[in-house]
C-alpha positions in Angstrom: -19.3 55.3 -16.8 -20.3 57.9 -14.2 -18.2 61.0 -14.7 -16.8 63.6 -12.2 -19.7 65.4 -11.4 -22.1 62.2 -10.9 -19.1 61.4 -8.3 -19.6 64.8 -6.7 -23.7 63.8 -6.6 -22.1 60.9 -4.4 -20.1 62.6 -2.0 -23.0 64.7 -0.9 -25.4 62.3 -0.7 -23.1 60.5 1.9 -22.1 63.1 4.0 -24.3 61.8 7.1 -21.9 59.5 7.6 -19.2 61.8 7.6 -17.7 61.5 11.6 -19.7 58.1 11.4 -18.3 54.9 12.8 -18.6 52.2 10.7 -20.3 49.0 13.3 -21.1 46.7 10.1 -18.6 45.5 6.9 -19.1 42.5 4.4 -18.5 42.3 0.6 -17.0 40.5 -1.9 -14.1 43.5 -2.5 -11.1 41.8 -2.0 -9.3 44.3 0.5 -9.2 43.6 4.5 -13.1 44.0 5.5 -12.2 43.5 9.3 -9.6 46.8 8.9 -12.7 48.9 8.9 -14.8 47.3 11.4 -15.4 50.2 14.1 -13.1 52.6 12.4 -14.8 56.2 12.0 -14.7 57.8 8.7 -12.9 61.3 9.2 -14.4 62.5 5.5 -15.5 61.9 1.6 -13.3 63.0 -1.0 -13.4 63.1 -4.7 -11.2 63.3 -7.2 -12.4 62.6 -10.9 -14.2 59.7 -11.1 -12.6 58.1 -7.8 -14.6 58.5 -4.9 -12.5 58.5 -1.6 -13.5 57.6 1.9 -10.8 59.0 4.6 -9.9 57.0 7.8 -7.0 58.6 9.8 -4.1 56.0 8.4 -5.7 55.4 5.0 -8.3 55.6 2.7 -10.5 53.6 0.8 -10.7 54.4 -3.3 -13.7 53.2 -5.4 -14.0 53.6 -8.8 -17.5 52.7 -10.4 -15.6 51.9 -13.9 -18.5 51.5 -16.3 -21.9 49.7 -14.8 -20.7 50.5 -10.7 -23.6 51.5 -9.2 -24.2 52.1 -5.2 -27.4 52.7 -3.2 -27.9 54.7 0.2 -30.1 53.4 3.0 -31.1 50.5 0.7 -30.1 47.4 -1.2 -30.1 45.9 -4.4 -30.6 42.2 -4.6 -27.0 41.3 -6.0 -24.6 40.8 -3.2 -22.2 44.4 -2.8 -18.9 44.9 -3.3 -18.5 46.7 0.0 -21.5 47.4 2.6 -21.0 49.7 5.6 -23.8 49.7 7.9 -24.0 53.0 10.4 -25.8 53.5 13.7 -28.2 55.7 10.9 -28.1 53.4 7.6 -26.4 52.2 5.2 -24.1 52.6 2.0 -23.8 49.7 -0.6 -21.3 49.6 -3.6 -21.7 47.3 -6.5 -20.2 46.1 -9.4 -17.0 48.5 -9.0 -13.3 48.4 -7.9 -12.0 48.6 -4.6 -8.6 49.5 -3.3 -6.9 50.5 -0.1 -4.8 53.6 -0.6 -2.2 53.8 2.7 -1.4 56.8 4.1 -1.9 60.5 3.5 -4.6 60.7 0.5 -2.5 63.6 -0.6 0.5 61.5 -1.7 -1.9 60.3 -4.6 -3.9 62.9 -5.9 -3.2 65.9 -7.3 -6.3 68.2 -6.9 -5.6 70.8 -9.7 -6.3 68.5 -12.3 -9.7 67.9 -11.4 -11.8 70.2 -13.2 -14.7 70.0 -9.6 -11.7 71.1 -7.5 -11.9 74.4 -6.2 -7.6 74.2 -6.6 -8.5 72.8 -10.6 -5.4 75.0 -12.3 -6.1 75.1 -16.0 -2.7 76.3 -17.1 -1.5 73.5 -15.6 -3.6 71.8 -18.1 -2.2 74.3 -20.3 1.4 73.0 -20.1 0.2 69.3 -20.4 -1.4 69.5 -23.3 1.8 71.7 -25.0 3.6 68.2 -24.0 1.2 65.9 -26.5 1.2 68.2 -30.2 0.5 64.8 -31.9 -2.5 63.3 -29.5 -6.0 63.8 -31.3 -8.1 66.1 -28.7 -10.8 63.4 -28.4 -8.2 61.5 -26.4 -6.6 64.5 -24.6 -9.6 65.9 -23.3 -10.4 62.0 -21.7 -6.7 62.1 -20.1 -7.8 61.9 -16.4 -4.3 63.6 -15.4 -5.2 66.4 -17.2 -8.9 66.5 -16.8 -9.8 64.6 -14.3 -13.3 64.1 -13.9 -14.1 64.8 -17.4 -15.8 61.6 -19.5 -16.8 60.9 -22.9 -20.7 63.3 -22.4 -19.0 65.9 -21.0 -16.0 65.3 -24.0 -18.6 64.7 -26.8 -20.4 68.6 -26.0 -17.4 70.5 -25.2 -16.3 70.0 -28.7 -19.2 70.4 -30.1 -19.5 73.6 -27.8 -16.0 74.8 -29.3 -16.8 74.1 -32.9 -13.6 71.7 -33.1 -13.1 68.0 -34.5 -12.5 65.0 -32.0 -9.9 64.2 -34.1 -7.6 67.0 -34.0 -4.5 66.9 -33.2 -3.6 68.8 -30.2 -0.3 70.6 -31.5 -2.7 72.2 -34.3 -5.4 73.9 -32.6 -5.1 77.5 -32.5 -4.2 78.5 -28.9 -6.9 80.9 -28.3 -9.3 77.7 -29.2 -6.8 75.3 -26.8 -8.0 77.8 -23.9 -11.8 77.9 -24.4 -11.5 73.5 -24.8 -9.8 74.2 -21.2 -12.0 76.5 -19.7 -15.4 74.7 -21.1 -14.3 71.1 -19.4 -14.4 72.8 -16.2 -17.5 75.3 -17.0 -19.1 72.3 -18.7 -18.8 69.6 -15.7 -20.4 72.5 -13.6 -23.2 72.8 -15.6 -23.7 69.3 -15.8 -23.8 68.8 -12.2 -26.2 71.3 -12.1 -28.6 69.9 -14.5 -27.9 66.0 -12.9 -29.3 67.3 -9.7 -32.3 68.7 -11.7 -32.6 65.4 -13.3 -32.9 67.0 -16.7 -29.0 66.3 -18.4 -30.3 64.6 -20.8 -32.3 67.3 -22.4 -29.3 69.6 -22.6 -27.1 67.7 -24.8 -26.2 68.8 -28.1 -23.8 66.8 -29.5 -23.6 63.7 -27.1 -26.2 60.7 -28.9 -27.7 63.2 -30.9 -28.5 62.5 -34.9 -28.8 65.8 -35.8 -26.9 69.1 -35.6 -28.8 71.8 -33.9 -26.6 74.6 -35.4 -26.4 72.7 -39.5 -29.2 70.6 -39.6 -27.2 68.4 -41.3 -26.6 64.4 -39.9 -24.3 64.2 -37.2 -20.9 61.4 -37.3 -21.3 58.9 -35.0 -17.8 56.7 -34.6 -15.2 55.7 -32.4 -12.4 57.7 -32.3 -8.9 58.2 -30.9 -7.1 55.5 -29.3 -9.4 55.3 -26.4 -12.1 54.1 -29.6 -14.9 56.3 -27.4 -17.6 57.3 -28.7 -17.8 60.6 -30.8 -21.1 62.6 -32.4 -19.7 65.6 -34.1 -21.0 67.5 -37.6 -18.1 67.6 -40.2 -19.6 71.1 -40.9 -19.5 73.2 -38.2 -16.6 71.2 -35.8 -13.3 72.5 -38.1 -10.9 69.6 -38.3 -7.0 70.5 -37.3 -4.6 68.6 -38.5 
């Protein structure tokens, strides 16, 4: 599933059809394709893992949920979920969910809880997660209305990063150690964004797929945890559990 900052890699990518007007729509989405015949896009938002596209009286929201894929200026052979041709190209969406969001695209989001945001407010994640004591981290840290953006990679190495346990429980983690979780989901999703763009992410992972610890050299866990059942790699030795 692409996270928050893959999302981002989106948005930018598609900003020369920002101002655009849309002269070609077909799909198999099952919204009103005609609505945005000739309608011009006012601007691309994001917010998590939802990509927005703005109109004046409502926006479209796609979510790539776990295989969505889209291409610019090209095609894959599988029909799209939603194609808008431009006077200057072309964006295709596939295998990904489509809905039509009406109104003001403020009424839905709430941009401090995206960790991308330049409004991200961590002690409003702060407060949220004084609100779940008994939720095991692993699943806190994945709760898009705290951290939106923030997916199992990005969840997977800021643990690691923090020396904690995915399956601590929230209300038991020492403050101080509650803070740096906050401030690393935000620092982290930067820094993975950076290295995406570099095409080198993959490289930088510590914790995420990995079979050994780099800090223990000892085997790292691989199991599902939480009530999400993501995946988690974490060493037993080094990530203190708090419960």
């Amino acid at each position: 599933m692409p996270e928050g900052p893959s999302i981002l890699i989106l948005k930018e990518e598609v900003q020369q059809f920002a101002g655009k007007r849309i002269i070609e729509v077909s799909g198999n989405a099952s919204i009103d394709l005609e609505r945005l015949q000739d309608k011009t896009i006012l601007s691309f938002k994001t917010w998590g893992k939802h990509f927005l596209i703005c109109f004046d009286d409502f926006t479209i929201r796609i979510h790539l949920m776990m295989f969505g894929t889209y291409r610019i200026n090209e095609k894959k052979e599988t029909a799209p979920r939603l194609h808008l041709g431009f006077s200057n190209g072309e964006i295709n969406f596939y295998t990904c969910s489509i809905k039509v969001l009406e109104g003001a695209v403020d009424q839905y989001y709430d941009w401090s809880e995206d960790v991308l945001n330049e409004n991200w407010n961590p002690k409003k994640a702060k407060i949220s997660l004084d609100k779940i004591p008994n939720e095991k981290i692993c699943d806190a840290i994945l709760d898009q209305n705290i951290f939106s953006g923030v997916g199992n990679i990005i969840k997977n190495e800021v643990l690691y990063r923090c020396f904690v346990h995915p399956e601590s429980l929230v209300g038991k983690i020492p403050p101080e150690k509650i803070d740096e979780l906050i401030a690393e989901c935000s620092i982290y999703s930067f820094e993975f964004l950076y290295w995406k763009k570099k095409f080198e992410l993959k490289k930088h992972w510590l914790a995420y797929s990995q079979k050994e610890c780099k800090r223990c050299s000892l085997p790292m866990i691989k199991k599902p945890t939480g009530k999400k059942k993501r995946r988690s790699f974490f060493c037993t030795n080094c990530q203190q559990l708090h419960s």
